[in-house]
C-alpha positions as CSV (number, residue, x, y, z in Angstrom):
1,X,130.3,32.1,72.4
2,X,126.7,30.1,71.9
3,X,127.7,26.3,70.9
4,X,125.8,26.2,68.4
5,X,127.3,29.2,66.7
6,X,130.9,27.8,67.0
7,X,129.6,24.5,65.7
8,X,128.1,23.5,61.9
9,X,124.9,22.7,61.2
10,X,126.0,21.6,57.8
11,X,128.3,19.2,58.6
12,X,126.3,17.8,61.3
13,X,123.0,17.5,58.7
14,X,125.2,15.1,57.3
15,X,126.6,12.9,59.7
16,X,125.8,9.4,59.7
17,X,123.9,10.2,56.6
18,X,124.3,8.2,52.7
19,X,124.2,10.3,49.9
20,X,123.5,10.2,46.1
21,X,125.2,12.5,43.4
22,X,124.3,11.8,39.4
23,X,126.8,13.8,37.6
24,X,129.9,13.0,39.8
25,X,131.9,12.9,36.7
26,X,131.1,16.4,35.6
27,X,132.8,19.4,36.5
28,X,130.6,20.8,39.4
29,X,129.6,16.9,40.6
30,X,133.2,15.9,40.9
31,X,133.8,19.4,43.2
32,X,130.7,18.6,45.2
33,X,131.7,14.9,46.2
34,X,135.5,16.4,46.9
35,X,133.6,18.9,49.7
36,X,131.2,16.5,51.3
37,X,134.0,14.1,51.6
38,X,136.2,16.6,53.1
39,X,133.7,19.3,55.0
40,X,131.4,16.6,56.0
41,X,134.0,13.6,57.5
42,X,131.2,11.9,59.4
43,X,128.6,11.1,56.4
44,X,128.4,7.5,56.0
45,X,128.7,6.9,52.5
46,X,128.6,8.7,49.5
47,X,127.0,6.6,46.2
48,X,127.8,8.1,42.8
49,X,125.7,7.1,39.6
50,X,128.2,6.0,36.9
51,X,127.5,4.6,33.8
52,X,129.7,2.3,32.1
53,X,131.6,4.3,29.0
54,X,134.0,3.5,26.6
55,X,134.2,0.3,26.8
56,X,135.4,0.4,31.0
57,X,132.6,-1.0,33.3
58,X,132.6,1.1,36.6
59,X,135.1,0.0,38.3
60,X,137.7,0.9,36.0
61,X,136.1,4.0,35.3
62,X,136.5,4.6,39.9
63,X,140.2,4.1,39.4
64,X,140.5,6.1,36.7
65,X,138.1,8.4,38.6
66,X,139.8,8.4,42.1
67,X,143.3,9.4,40.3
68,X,141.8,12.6,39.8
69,X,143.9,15.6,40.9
70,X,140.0,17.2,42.6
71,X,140.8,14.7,45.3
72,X,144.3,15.3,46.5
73,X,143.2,17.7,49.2
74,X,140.6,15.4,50.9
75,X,143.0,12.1,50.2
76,X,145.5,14.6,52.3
77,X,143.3,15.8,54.8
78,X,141.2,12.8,55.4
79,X,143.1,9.7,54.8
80,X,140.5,7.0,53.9
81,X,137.9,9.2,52.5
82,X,137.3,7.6,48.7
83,X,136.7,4.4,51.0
84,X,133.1,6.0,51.5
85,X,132.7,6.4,47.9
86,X,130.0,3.7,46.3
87,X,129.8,3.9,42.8
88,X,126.9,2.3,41.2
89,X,126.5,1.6,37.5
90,X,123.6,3.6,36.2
91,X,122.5,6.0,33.9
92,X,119.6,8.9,34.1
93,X,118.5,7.8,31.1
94,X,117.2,4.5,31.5
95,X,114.1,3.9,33.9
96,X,115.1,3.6,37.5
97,X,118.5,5.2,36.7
98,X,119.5,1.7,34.8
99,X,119.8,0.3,38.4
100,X,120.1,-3.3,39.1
101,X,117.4,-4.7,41.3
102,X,119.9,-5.2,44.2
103,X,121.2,-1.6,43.7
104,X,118.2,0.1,43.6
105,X,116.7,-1.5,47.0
106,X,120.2,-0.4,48.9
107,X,119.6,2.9,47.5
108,X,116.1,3.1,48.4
109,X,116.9,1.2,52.5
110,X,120.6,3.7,52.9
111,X,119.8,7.3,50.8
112,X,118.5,9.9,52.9
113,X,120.1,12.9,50.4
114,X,119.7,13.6,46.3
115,X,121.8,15.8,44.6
116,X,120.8,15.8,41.0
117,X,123.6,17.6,39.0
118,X,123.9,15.2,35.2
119,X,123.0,17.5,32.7
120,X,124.2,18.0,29.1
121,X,125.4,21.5,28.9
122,X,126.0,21.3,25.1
123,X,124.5,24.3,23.8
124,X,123.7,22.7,20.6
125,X,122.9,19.7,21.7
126,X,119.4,18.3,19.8
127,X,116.6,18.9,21.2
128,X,115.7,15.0,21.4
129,X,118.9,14.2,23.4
130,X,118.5,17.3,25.6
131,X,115.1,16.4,26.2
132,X,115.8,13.3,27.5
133,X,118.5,14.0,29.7
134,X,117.5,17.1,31.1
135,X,114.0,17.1,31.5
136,X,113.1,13.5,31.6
137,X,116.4,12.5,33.3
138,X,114.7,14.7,36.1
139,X,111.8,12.9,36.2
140,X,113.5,9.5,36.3
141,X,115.8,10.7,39.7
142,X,112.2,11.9,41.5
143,X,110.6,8.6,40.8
144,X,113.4,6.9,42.5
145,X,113.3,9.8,45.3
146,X,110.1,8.9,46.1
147,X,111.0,5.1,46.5
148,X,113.4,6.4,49.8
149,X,111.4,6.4,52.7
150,X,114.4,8.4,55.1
151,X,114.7,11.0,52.6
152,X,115.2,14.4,54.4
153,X,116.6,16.5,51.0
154,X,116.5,16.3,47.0
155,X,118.6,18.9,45.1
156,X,118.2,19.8,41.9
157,X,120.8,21.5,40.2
158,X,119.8,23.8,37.6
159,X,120.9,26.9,35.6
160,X,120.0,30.5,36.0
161,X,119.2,30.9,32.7
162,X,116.5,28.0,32.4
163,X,114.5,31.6,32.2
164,X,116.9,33.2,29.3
165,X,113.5,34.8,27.8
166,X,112.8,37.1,30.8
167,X,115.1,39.5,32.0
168,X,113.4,39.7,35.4
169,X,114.4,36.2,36.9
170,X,112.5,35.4,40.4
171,X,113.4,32.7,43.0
172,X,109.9,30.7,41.6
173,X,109.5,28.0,39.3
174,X,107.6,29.5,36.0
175,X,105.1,28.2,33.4
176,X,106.6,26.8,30.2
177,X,105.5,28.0,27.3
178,X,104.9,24.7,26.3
179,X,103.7,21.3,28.3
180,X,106.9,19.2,29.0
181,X,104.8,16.4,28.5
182,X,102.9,17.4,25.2
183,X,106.1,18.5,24.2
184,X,107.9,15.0,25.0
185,X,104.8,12.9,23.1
186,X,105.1,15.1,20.3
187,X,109.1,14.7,19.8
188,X,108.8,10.8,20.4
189,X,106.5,10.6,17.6
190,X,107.9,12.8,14.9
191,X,111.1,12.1,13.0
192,X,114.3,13.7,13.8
193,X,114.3,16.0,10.2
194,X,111.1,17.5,11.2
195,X,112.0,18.2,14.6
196,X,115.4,19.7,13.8
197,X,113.2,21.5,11.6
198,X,111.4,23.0,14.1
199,X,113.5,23.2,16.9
200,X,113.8,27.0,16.8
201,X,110.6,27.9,16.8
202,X,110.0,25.3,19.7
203,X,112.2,26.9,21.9
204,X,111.0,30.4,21.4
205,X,112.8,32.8,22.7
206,X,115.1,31.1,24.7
207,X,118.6,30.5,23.2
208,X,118.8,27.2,23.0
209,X,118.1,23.5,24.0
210,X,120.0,23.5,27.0
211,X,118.4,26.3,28.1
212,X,115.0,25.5,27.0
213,X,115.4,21.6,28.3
214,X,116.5,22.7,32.1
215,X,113.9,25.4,32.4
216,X,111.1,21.7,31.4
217,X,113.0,20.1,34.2
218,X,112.1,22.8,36.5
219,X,108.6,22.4,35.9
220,X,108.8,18.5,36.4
221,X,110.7,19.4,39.5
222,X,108.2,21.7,41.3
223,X,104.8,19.5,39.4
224,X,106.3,16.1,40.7
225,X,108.7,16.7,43.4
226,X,106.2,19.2,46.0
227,X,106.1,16.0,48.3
228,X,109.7,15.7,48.7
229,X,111.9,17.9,50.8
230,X,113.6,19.7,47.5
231,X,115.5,22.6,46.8
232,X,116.1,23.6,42.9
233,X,119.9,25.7,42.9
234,X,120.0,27.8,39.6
235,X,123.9,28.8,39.3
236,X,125.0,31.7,36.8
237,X,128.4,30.8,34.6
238,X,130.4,28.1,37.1
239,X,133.7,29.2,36.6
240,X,137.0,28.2,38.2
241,X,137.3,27.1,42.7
242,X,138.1,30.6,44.4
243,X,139.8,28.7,47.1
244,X,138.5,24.9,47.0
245,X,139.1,22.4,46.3
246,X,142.5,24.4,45.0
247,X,142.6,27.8,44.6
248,X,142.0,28.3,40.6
249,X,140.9,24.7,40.1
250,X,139.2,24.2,37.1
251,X,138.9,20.4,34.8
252,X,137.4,22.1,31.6
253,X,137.7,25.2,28.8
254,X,133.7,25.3,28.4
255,X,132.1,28.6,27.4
256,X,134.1,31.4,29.8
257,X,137.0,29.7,30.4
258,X,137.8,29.2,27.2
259,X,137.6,33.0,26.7
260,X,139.9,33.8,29.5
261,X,142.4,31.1,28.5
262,X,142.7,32.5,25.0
263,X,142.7,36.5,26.0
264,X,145.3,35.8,28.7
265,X,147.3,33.4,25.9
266,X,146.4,36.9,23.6
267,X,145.1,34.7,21.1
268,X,141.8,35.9,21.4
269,X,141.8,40.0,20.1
270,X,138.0,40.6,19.5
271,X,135.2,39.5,21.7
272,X,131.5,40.4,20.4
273,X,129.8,41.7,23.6
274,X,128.4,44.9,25.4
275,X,131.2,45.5,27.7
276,X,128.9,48.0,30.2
277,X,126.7,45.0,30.6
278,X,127.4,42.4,33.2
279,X,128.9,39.2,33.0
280,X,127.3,36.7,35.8
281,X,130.3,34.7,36.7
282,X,130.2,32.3,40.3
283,X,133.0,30.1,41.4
284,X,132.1,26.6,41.7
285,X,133.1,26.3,45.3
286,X,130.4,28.9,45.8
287,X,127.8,26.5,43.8
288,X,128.8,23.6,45.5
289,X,128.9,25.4,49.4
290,X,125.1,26.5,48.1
291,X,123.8,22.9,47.6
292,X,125.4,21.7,50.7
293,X,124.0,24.7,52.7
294,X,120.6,24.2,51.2
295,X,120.3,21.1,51.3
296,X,120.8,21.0,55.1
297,X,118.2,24.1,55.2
298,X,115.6,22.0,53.9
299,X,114.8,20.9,57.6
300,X,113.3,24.4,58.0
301,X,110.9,24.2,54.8
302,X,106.8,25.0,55.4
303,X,104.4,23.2,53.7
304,X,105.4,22.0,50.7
305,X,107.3,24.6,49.2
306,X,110.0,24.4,47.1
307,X,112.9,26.0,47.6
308,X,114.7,28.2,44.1
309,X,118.1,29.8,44.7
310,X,119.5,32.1,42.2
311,X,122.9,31.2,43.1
312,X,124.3,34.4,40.8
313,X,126.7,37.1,41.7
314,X,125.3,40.0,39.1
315,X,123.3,41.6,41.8
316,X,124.9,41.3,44.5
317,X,128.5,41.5,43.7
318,X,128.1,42.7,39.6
319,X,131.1,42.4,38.1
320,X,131.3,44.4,34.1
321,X,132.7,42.6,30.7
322,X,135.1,45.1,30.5
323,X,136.4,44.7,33.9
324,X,137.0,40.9,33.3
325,X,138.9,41.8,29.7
326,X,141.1,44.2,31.6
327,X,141.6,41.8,35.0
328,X,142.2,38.5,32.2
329,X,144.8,40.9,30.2
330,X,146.1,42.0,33.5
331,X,146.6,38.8,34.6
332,X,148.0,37.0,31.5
333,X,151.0,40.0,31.7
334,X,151.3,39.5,34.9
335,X,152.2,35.6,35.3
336,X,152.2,34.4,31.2
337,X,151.6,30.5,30.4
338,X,155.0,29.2,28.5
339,X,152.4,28.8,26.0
340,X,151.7,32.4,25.4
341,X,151.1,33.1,21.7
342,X,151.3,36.8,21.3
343,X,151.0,39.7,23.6
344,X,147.9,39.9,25.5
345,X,145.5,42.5,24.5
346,X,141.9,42.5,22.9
347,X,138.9,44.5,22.8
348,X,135.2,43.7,23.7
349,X,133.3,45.1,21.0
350,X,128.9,45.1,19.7
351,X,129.7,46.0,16.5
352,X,129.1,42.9,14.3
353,X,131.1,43.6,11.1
354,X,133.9,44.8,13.0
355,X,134.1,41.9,15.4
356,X,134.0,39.7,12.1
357,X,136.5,41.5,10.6
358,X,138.9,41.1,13.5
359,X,138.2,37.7,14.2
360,X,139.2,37.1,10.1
361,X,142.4,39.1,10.4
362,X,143.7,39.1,13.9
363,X,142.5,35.1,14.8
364,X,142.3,32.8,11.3
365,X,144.7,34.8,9.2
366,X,147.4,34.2,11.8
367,X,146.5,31.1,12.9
368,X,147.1,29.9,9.0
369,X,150.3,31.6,8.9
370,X,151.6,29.8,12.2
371,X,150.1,26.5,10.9
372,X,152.0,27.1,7.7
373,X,155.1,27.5,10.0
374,X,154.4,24.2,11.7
375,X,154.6,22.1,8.7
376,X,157.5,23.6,7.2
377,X,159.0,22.5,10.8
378,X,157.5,19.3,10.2
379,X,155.1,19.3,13.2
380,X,151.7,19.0,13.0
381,X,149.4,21.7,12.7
382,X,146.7,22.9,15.1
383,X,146.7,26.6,15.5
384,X,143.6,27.1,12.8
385,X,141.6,23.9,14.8
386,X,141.9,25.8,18.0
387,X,141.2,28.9,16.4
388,X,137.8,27.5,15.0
389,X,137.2,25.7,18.3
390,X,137.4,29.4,20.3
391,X,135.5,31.1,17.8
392,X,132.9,28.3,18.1
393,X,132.6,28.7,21.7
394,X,132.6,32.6,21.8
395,X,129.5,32.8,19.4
396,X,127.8,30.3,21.2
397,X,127.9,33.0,24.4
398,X,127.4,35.7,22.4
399,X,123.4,35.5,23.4
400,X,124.9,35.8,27.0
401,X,127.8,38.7,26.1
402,X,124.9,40.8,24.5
403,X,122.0,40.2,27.1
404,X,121.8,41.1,30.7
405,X,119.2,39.9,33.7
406,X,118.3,40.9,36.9
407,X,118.5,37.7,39.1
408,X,116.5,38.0,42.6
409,X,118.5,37.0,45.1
410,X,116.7,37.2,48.4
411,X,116.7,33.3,49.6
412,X,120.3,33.4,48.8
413,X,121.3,36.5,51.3
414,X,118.9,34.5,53.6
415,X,121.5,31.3,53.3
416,X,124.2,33.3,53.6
417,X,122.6,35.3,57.0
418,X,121.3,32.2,58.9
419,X,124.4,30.3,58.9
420,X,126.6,29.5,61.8
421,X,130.2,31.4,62.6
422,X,132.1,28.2,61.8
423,X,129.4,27.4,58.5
424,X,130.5,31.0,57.0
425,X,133.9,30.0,56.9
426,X,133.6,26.2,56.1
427,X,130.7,27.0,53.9
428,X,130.9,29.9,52.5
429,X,128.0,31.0,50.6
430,X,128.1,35.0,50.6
431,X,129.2,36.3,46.7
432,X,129.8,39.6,48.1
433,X,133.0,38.4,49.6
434,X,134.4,38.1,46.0
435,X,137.6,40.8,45.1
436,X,137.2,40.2,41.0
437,X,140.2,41.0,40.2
438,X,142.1,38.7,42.7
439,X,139.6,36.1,41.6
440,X,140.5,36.7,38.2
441,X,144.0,36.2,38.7
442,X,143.5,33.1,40.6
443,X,141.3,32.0,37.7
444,X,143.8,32.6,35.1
445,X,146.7,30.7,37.4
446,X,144.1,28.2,37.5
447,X,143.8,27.5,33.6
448,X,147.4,28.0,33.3
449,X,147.9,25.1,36.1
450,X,145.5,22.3,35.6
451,X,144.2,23.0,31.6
452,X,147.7,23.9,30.4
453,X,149.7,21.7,32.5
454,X,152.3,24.6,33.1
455,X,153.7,24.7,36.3
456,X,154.9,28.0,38.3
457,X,158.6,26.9,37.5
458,X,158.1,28.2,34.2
459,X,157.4,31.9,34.7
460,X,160.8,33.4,34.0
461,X,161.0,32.1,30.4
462,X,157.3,32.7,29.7
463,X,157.9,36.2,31.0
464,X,161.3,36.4,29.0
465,X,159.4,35.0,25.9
466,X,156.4,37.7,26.5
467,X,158.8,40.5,26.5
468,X,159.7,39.5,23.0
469,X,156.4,39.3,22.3
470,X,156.0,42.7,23.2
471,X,158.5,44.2,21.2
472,X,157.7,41.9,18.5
473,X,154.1,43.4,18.3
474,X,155.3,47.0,18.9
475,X,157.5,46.5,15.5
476,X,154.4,45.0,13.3
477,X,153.0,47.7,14.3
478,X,155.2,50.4,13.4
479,X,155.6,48.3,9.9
480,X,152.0,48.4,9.5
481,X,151.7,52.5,10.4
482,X,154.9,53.1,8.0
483,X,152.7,51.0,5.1
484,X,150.0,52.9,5.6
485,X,151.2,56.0,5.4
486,X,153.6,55.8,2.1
487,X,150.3,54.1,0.5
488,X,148.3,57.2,1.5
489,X,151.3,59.8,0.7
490,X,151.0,58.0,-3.1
């Protein structure tokens, strides 16, 4: 076998190598730093932007940090490994990421790697704050970039739906429809009424400020940034690890996951969607295995390119709505959460009024009734808060359930084609590899482990308590058949 094939180019990119993340507390940051720890043992040190937060300076927010269940793996396999951790107080919002004078000039003598993943991914979010932390947040990390004389790679994390208004999505950088910078002069000098006023028509056709704010970014990336050795990664919807760190691991219930929680918990009965269409899911092992890889491929750039990655599965791998409502009801029969609420089962619909109807009778209605229940036990209630929460987070991806784009995915097969034997399998990049409804599974297992806190040791009485379910169900709804038909027989 060729040496080079048996060994990794990846890891060795890395080795003796310091490396700066912004966003290592979010979800796909804290995944990223878990795998370069682990995957890469020889990098040197690994320095994490942290801004102080509630009232904890940084170093109680580390130990808080390092507590984290993400890292038991790497604290297993590589004893030591959080020692290369250096977390510096910062913020992306503050020029020269809030760094102290004696912080900045380690960064800029030590870092030879950027990944850029803070972001807020509030749909809703206003369009001043978004502004400022999507788009100018970018800026702020290339100014400091350019202040690191051994830099060999800057990373830009962004989302594949920065171009939500075209349905055609290329691996290039396009034009705004407006100037990020006439558009950043003209929000600094206007009130906040008249730009929340505006903000609609400001963002066009795209469906919100996230999406609107990290397709700016893009622009300041590739208008800025053509000096540096940089990559921009555009990821689909991140969803739960398909094996790493954990298989099914997962730290939040944004947008999807909250979806499949509540279908496989069969709280959730209507979804408003076009089932046919397809729903862009990718694991966030996958994302983070795709900014490693590229990263590390950024020693082969030409000129001064910039690289885009549509790290998406829907064209490669495409996986249907429908398919994920029948694998997430599969699964939530299959191996129930204790906290299972009624039988799974629910129906992805496009009609509007129906949906609406469904979602008054089969999600609020009942979730009054069992609140109603709780307070005559004397607990507290919270059925019609998580209701509303749900319901809040499936029409915000409604935009996304109802509209469908065809991502290029060229460089991405070219990732996938030029790595190493050993790479593929430490650093797997190829979405083709995905079984959905094995990953499905493991997703749901996932939510039912680390969001619900509900152990495997449980599955006999959740099972035993959705067989009553069942029946429980199947009785309402011979009641409701018998109702019906002496009211129509009168």
């Amino acid at each position: 076998m060729d040496t080079e094939d048996s060994s990794s180019r990846v890891a060795a990119f890395y080795r003796g190598r310091c490396v700066l993340l912004t966003g290592a507390t979010g979800f796909v940051g804290k995944a990223l730093l878990e795998k370069l720890l682990r995957s890469c043992p020889d990098v040197q040190a690994v320095f994490c932007l942290i801004r102080p937060k509630h009232g904890k300076d940084v170093d109680a927010r580390f130990r808080d940090f390092a507590k984290n269940s993400v890292f038991n793996r790497v604290c297993s396999e590589q004893p030591g490994a959080l020692e290369k951790l250096r977390l510096v107080a910062g913020d992306v919002l503050k020029p020269n990421l809030g760094l102290s004078e004696a912080d900045l000039e380690l960064l800029r003598r030590e870092v030879s790697v950027v990944f850029h993943t803070a972001a807020t991914v509030r749909f809703n979010e206003p369009l001043q704050v978004a502004l400022e932390m999507n788009t100018l947040g970018a800026r702020r990390v290339i100014k400091v970039c350019k202040q690191m004389p051994l830099l060999k790679a800057f990373v830009h994390t962004s989302t594949a739906y920065s171009n939500a208004d075209k349905l055609e999505v290329l691996e290039k950088v396009y034009e705004p429809i407006v100037d990020p910078d006439t558009l950043i002069q003209f929000v600094k000098s206007m009130p906040n009424e008249i730009i929340q006023g505006i903000e609609s028509t400001v963002i066009g056709a795209h469906p919100n400020t996230y999406t609107f704010t990290k397709a700016l970014a893009e622009v300041i990336v590739q208008r800025e940034a053509s000096e540096l050795p940089t990559a921009i990664v555009r990821p689909s919807i991140v969803t739960a690890a398909m094996s790493e760190p954990q298989e099914g691991w997962i730290d939040n219930t944004s947008g999807i996951t909250g979806i499949v929680m509540e279908v496989s918990r069969g709280t959730i009965r209507s979804v408003l969607c076009n089932k046919q269409l397809t729903v862009d899911l990718i694991p966030v092992d996958l994302v983070v295995n795709t900014l490693l890889v590229a990263a590390a491929d950024l020693q082969s750039r030409e000129n001064n390119e910039i690289r885009v990655y549509n790290c998406t599965s829907g064209t490669l791998n495409p996986l249907q709505w429908e398919q994920l409502r029948e694998f997430s009801v599969k699964a939530g029969r299959e191996v129930p959460s204790k906290y299972v609420q009624w039988y799974p089962g629910c129906t992805f619909r496009i009609n509007y009024l129906m949906h609406r109807l469904n979602q008054i009778f089969l999600h609020f209605l009942p979730a009054c009734v069992l609140d109603l229940g709780m307070k005559l036990q004397g607990l507290k209630p919270m059925m019609v808060k998580i209701c509303q929460k749900t319901m809040r987070s499936a029409n915000a991806g409604e935009f996304f359930a109802t509209h469908q784009w065809n991502f290029a995915a060229s460089l991405m097969e070219k990732l996938a084609a030029h790595q190493t034997e050993l790479d593929r399998k430490l650093f797997p990049v190829n979405v083709r590899t995905i079984n959905w409804e094995q990953y499905i599974n493991t997703y749901v297992i996932g939510i039912r482990k680390f969001i619900l806190k509900d152990d495997m040791s449980s599955l006999n009485r959740a099972r035993s308590r959705l067989k009553k379910l069942y029946w429980g169900q199947r009785i309402a709804q011979c009641v409701a058949i018998f109702v019906f038909v002496l009211f129509i027989l009168k």
